[in-house]
C-alpha positions as CSV (number, residue, x, y, z in Angstrom):
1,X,26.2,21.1,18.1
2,X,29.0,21.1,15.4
3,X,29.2,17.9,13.2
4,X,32.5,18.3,11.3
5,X,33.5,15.9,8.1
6,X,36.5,15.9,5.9
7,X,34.7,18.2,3.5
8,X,32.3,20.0,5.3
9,X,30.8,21.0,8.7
10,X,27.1,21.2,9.8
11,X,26.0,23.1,12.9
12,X,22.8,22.2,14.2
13,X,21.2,25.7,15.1
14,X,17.8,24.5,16.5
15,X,15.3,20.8,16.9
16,X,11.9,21.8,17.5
17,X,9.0,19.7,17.4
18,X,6.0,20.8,14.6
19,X,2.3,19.5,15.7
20,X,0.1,18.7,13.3
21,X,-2.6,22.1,13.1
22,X,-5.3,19.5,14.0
23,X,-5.6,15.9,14.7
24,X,-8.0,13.5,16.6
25,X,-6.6,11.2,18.6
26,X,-6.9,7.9,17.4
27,X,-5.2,4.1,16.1
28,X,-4.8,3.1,12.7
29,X,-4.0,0.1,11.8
30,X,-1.7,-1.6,8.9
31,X,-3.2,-3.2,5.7
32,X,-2.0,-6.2,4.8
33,X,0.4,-4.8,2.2
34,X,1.9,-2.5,5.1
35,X,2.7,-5.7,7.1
36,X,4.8,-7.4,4.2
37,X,7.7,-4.0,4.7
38,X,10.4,-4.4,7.5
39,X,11.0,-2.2,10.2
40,X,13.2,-0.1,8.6
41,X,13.7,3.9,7.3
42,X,13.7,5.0,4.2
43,X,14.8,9.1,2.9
44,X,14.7,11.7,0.3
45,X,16.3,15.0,0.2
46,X,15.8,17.9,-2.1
47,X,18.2,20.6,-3.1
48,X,17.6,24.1,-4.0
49,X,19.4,27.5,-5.5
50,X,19.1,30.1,-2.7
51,X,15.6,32.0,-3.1
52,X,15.6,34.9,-4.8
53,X,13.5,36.6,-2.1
54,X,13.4,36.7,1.9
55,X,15.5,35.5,4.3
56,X,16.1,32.4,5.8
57,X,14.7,33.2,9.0
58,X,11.7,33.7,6.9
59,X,11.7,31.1,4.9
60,X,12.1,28.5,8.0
61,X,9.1,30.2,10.2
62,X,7.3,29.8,6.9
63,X,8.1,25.5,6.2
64,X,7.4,25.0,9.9
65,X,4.0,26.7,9.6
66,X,2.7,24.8,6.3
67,X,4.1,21.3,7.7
68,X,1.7,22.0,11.0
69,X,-1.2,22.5,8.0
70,X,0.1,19.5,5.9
71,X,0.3,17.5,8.9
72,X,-3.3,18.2,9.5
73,X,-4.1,16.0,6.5
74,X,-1.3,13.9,6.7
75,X,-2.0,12.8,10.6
76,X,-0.3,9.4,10.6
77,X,3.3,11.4,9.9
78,X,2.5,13.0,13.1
79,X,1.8,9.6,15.1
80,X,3.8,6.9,16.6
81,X,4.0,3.1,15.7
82,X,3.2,1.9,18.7
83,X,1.5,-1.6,20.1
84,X,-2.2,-1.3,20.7
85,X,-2.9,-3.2,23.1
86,X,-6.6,-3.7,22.7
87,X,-5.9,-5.8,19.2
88,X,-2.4,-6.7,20.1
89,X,-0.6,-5.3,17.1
90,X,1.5,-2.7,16.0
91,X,-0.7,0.1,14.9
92,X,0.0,4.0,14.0
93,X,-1.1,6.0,17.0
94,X,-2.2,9.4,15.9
95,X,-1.4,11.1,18.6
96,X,0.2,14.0,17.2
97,X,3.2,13.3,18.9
98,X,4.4,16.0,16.2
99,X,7.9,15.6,13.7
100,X,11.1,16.1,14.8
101,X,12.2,19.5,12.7
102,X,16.1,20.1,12.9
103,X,17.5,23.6,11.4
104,X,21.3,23.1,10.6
105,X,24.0,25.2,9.1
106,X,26.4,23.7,6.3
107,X,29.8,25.7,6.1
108,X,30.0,24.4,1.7
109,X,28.4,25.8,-1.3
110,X,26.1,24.0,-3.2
111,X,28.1,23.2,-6.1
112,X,31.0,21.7,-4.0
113,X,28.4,18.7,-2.2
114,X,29.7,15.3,-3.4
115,X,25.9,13.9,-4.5
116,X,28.3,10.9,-5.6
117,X,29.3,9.8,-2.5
118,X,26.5,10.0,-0.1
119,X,28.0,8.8,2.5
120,X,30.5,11.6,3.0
121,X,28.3,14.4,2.1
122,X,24.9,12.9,3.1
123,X,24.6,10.9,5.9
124,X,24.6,12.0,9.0
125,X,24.7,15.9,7.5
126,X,22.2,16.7,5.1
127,X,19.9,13.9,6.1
128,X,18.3,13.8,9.5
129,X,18.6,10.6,12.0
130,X,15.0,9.9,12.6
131,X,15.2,8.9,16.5
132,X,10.8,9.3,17.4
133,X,8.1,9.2,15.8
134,X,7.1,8.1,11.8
135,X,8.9,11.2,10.3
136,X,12.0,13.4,10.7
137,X,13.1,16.5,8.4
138,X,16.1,19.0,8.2
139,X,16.5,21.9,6.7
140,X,19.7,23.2,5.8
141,X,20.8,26.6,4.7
142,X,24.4,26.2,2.8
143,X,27.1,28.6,2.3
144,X,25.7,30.1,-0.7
145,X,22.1,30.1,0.6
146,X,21.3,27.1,-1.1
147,X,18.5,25.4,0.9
148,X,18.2,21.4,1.5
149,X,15.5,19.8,3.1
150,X,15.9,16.3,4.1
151,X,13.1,14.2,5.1
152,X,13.3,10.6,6.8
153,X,10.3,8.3,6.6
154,X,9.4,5.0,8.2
155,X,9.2,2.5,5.4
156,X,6.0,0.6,7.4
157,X,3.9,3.9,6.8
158,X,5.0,5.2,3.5
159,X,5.8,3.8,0.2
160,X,7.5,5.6,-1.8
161,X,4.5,7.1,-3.5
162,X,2.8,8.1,-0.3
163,X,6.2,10.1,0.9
164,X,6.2,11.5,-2.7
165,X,2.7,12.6,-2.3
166,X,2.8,14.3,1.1
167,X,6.2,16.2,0.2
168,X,4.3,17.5,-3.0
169,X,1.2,18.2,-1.1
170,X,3.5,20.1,1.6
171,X,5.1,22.6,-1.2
172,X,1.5,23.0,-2.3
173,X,0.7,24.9,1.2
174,X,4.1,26.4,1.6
175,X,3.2,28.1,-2.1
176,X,-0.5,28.9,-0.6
177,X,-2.2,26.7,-2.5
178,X,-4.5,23.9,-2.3
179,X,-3.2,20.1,-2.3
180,X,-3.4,18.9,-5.8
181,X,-4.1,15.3,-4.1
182,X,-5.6,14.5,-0.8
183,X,-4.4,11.4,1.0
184,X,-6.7,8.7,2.0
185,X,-6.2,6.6,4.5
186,X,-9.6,4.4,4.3
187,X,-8.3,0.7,5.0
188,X,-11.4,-1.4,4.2
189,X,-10.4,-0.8,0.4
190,X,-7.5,-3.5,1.3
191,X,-9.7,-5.9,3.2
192,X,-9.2,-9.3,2.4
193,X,-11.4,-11.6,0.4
194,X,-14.4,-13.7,2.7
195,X,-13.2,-16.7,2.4
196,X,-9.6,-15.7,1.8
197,X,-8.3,-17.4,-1.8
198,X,-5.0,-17.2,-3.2
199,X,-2.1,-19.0,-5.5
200,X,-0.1,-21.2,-4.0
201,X,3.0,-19.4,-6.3
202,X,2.6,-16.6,-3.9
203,X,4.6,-19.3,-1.3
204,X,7.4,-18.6,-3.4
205,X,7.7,-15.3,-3.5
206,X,6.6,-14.6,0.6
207,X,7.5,-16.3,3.8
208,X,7.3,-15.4,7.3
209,X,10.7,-14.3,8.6
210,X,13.1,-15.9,10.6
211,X,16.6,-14.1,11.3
212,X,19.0,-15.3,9.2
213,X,22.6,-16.7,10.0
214,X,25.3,-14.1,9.0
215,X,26.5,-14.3,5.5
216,X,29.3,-15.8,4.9
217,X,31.4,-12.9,3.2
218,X,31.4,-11.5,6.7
219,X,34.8,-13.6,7.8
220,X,36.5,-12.1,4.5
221,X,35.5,-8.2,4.6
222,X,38.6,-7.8,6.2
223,X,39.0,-4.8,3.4
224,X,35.5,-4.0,3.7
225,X,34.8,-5.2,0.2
226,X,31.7,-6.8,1.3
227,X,30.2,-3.2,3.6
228,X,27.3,-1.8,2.1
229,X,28.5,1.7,0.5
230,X,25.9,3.9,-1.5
231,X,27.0,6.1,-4.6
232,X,24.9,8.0,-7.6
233,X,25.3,7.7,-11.0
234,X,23.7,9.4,-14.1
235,X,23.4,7.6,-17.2
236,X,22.6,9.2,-20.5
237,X,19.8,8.2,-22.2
238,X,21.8,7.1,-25.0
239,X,22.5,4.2,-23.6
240,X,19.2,3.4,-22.0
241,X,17.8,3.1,-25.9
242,X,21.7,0.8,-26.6
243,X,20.5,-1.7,-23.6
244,X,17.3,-1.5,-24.5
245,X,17.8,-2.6,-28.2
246,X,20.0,-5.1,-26.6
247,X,17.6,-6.4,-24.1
248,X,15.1,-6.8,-27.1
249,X,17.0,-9.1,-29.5
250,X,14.6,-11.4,-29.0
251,X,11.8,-10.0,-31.1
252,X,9.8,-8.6,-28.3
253,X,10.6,-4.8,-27.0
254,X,11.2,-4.8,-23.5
255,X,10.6,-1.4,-21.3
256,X,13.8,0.2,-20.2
257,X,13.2,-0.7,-16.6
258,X,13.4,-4.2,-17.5
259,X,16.1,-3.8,-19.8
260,X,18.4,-1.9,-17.0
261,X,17.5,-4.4,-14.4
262,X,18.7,-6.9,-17.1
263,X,22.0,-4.9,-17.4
264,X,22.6,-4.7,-13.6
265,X,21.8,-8.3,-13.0
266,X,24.3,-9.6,-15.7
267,X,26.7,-7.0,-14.2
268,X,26.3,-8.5,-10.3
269,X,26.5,-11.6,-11.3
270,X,30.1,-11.4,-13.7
271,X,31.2,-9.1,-10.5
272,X,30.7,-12.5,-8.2
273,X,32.1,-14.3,-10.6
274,X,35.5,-11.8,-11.0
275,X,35.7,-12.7,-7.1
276,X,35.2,-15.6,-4.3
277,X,31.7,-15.3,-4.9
278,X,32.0,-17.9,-8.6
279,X,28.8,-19.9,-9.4
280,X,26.6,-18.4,-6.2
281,X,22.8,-17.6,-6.2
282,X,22.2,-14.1,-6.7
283,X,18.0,-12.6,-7.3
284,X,16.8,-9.3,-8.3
285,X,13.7,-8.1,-7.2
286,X,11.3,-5.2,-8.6
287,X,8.7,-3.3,-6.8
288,X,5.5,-3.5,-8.3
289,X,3.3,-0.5,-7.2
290,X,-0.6,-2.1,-7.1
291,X,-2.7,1.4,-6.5
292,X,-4.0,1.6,-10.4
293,X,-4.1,-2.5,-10.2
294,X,-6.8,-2.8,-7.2
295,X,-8.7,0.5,-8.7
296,X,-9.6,-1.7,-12.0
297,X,-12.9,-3.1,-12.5
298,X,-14.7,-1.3,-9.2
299,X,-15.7,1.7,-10.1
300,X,-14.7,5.6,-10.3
301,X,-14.8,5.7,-6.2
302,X,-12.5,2.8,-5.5
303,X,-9.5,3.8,-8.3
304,X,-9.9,7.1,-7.1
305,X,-9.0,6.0,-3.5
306,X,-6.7,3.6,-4.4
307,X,-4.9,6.2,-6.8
308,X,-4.4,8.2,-3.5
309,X,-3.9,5.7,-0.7
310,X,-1.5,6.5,1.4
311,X,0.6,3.4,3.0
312,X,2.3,0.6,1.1
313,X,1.0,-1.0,-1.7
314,X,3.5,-3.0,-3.4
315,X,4.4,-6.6,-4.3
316,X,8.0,-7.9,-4.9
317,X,8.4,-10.1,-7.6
318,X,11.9,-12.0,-8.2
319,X,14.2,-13.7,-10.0
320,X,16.7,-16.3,-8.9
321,X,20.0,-17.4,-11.0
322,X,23.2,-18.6,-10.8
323,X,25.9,-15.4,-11.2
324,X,27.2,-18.5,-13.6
325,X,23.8,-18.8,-15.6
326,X,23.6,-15.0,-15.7
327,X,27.4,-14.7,-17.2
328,X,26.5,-17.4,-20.0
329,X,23.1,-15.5,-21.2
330,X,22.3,-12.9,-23.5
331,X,21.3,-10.1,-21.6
332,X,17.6,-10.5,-24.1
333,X,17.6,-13.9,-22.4
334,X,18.2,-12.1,-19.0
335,X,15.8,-9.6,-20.3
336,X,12.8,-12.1,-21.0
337,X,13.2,-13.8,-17.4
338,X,12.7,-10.3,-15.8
339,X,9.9,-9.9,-18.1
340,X,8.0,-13.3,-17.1
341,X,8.7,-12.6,-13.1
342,X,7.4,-8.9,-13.3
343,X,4.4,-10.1,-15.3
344,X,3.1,-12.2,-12.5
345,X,2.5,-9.0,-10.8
346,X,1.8,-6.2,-12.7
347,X,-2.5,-7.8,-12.0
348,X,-5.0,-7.0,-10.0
349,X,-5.7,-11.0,-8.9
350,X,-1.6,-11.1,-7.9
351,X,-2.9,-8.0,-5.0
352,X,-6.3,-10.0,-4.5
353,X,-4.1,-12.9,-3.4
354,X,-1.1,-11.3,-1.4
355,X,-3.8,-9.4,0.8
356,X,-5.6,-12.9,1.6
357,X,-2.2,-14.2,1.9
358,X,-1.0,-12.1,4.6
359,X,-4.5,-12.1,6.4
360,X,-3.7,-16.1,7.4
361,X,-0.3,-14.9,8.6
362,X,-1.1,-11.4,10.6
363,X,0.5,-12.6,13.7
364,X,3.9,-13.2,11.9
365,X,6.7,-11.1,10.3
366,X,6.4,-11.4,6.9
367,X,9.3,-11.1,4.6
368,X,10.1,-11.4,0.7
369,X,11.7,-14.2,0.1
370,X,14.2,-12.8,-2.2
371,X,15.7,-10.9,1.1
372,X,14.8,-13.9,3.6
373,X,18.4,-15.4,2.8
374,X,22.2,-14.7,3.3
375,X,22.6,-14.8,-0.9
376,X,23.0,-11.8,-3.1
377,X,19.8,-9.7,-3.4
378,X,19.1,-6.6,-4.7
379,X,15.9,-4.7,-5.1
380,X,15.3,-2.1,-7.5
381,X,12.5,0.6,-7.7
382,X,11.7,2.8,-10.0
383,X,11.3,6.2,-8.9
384,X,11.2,7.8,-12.8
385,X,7.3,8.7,-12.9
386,X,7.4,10.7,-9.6
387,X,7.4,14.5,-10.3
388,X,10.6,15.5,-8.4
389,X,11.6,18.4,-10.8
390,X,8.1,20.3,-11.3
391,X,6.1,18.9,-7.4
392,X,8.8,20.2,-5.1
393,X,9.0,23.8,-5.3
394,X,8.3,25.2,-2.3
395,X,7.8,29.1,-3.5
396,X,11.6,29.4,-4.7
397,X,12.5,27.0,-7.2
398,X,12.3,23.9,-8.9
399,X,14.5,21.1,-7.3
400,X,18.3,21.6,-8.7
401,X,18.2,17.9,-7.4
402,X,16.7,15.3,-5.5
403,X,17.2,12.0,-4.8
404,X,16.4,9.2,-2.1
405,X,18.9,8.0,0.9
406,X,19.3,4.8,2.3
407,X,20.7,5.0,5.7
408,X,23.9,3.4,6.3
409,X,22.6,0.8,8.7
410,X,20.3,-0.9,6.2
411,X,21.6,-4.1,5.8
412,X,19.8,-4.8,2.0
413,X,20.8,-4.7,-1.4
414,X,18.9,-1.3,-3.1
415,X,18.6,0.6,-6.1
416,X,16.4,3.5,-7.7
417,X,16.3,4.6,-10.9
418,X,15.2,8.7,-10.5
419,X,14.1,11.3,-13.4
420,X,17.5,13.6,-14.2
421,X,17.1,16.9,-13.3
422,X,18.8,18.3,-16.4
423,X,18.0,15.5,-19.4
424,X,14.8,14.3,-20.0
425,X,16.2,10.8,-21.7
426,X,18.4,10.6,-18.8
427,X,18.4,9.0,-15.3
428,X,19.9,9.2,-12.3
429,X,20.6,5.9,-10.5
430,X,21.0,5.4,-6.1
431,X,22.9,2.3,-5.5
432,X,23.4,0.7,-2.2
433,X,25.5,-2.4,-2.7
434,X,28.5,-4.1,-1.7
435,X,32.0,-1.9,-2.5
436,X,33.4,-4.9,-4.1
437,X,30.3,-4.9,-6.8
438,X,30.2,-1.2,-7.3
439,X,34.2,-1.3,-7.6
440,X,33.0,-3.7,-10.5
441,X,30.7,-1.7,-12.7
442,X,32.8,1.6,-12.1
443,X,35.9,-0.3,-13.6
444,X,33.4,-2.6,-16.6
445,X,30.9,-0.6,-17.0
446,X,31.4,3.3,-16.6
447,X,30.0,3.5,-19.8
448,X,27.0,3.1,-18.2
449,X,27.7,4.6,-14.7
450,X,28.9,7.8,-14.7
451,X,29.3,9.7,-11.2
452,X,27.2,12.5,-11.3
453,X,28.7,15.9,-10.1
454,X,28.0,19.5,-10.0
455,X,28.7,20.5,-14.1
456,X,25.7,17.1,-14.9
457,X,23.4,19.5,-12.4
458,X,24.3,22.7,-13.9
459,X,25.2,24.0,-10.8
């Protein structure tokens, strides 16, 4: 099956399905912070020079073999999320229903993918459609015998950590050695509280979900200003430190993460207010990962099985202005608010709670509120601790680069900030927002943004 695009085509040579080597049949269940993420998928691809040594034939017999072995340890990826009947909730059925493993063909080199522009050179080519099952992956040999291996998760098993961790642990094999992390998957460390306590704030930052009415902007995309589009930036760290300094007027230093959320808030907001959208609420939210949180205070066991939980363990603290408000401010005034909301999270009580929370609410959807609406909200997450560059390499190479992929159906607001794979100070940013915004910041603020192509790689 030929899939042919305006730049390049990909022929699907072969879908198997890969077994996990061993697995015992068996449910497990979501924690609590599992049931707070939405039914939705979430991906990451990684890109690679061709290997010096063997073929591709090789190389492919060889992935499929060590994903059956980090499958093993890594059962759930091999389930289903299906409804177990005996509790009446959606659990993970290990079953070892297996992953869906597609081998394609890509008729471009390397050099000549548009990373930019996802959508064209991403979606739909380079990135598996995960139709069964927890996890799908592609592999792709390009035209120079580059190698790209795209991996599609479902969000309600994996964080962002976890799929981070099991990719890592999956090169480990592939390069013959031992997993420098084994997953745990022990759920009574994110049992809730007996009685269940927690702050009332936490009402304003959860809720359980009811569909919302469709926004507004939807009678004026006529010009699709308002459809979802996703693009990658790089931006030097230069002018990380400049927004940083700038976020930190105030007297108090403020990280970089807080100070580019700062930026990309101010830069929303004067975007809504350059268009139809004048004087409207717009909220940013940041993940909050809570693994080395719940591990404080309990002993060496408990962080050490927190530290490599595998599932979701993250909070979504938020802010909520004006685009108005957010054009009068200082961006250290910005800066400071994004400081305050982060802080209520970044302890091991805020976890405590949220788990006790969700436990009187089990038999609801659950939603952040900052996404519960029809107003502008984006998420960010920061991505810039994982260990893309020096994890991935599966026996041929670091990762020339790596990023995540946000499926063009998602209908949320998303951004990553992701270590550069050629400048240490630098990052590399995935946005998933409106045209009309991201039309903004490439014409105000390209400064900031620059598209990253092949010469920023050094391919």
């Amino acid at each position: 099956m030929a899939i042919i695009s305006k730049n390049f085509s990909i022929n699907i040579i072969e879908k198997v399905v890969v077994h996990a080597e061993t697995c015992k049949d068996h449910w497990l269940p979501f924690t609590n912070l599992d049931l707070l993420v939405p039914p939705f998928d979430v991906g990451s691809f990684f890109c690679y020079k061709k290997p010096s040594h063997g073929d591709f034939a090789t190389t492919l017999s060889v992935l499929k073999d060590s994903l059956s072995r980090a499958l093993a340890l890594y059962y759930p990826l091999a389930g289903e999320i299906l409804l177990n009947a005996a509790v009446g909730e959606n659990q993970i059925h290990c079953n070892n229903r297996g992953v869906d493993f597609t081998h394609a063909v890509a008729d471009v080199e390397l050099k000549k993918v548009n990373f930019y522009n996802p959508d064209e050179s991403i979606e739909g080519k380079l990135m598996p459609k995960k139709l069964h099952g927890v996890l799908a992956i592609q592999v792709t040999e390009l035209k120079c015998g580059g190698i790209v291996i795209g991996c599609m998760f479902d969000h309600r098993a994996a964080d962002g950590f976890s799929a981070n961790m099991f990719i890592s642990s999956w090169a480990e094999i592939t390069r013959s050695e031992q997993p420098s992390m084994l997953p745990s998957f022990k759920r009574s460390i994110l049992n809730p509280r007996c009685p269940t306590t927690y702050s009332q704030s936490l009402n304003n930052v959860y809720s359980i979900f009811e569909p919302p009415t469709k926004p507004d902007h939807e009678n004026n995309n006529k010009n699709g200003d308002y459809s979802l589009i996703n693009r990658v930036y790089y931006i030097e760290g230069e002018q990380l430190n400049r927004v940083q300094q700038l976020a930190s007027e105030n007297g108090r230093k403020r990280s970089k993460l807080e100070a580019f959320t700062s930026f990309l808030w101010k830069i929303i907001a004067l975007s809504m207010e350059d268009s139809d959208k004048r004087n409207q609420v717009c909220s940013v939210a940041l993940a909050v990962d809570g693994r080395s949180r719940l591990g404080q205070g309990d002993g060496e066991e408990k962080e050490k099985l927190m530290a490599s939980h595998f599932g979701n363990v993250l909070s979504m603290p938020f802010g909520t202005r004006r685009s108005q408000e957010l054009k009068e401010m200082s961006l250290s005034n910005i800066a400071t608010e994004v400081h305050e909301f982060v802080q209520t999270a970044v302890v091991k009580d805020h976890f405590l709670d949220l788990i006790d929370w969700v436990e009187e609410r089990r038999s609801h959807p659950l939603v952040a509120i900052a996404f519960a609406s029809t107003e502008m909200s984006v998420m960010i997450s920061s991505g810039t601790r994982f260990h893309i560059m020096d994890k991935m390499d599966f026996g041929w190479g670091n990762v020339v680069f790596g990023s995540c992929h946000v499926p063009s159906g998602r209908s949320d607001c998303y951004v990553m900030t992701l270590p550069s794979p050629t400048k240490s100070n630098d990052w590399v940013v995935y946005l998933h927002l409106p045209k009309k915004q991201l039309n903004y910041i490439e014409s105000h603020a390209s400064h900031m943004f620059k598209p990253l192509n092949a010469d920023y790689i050094r391919i």
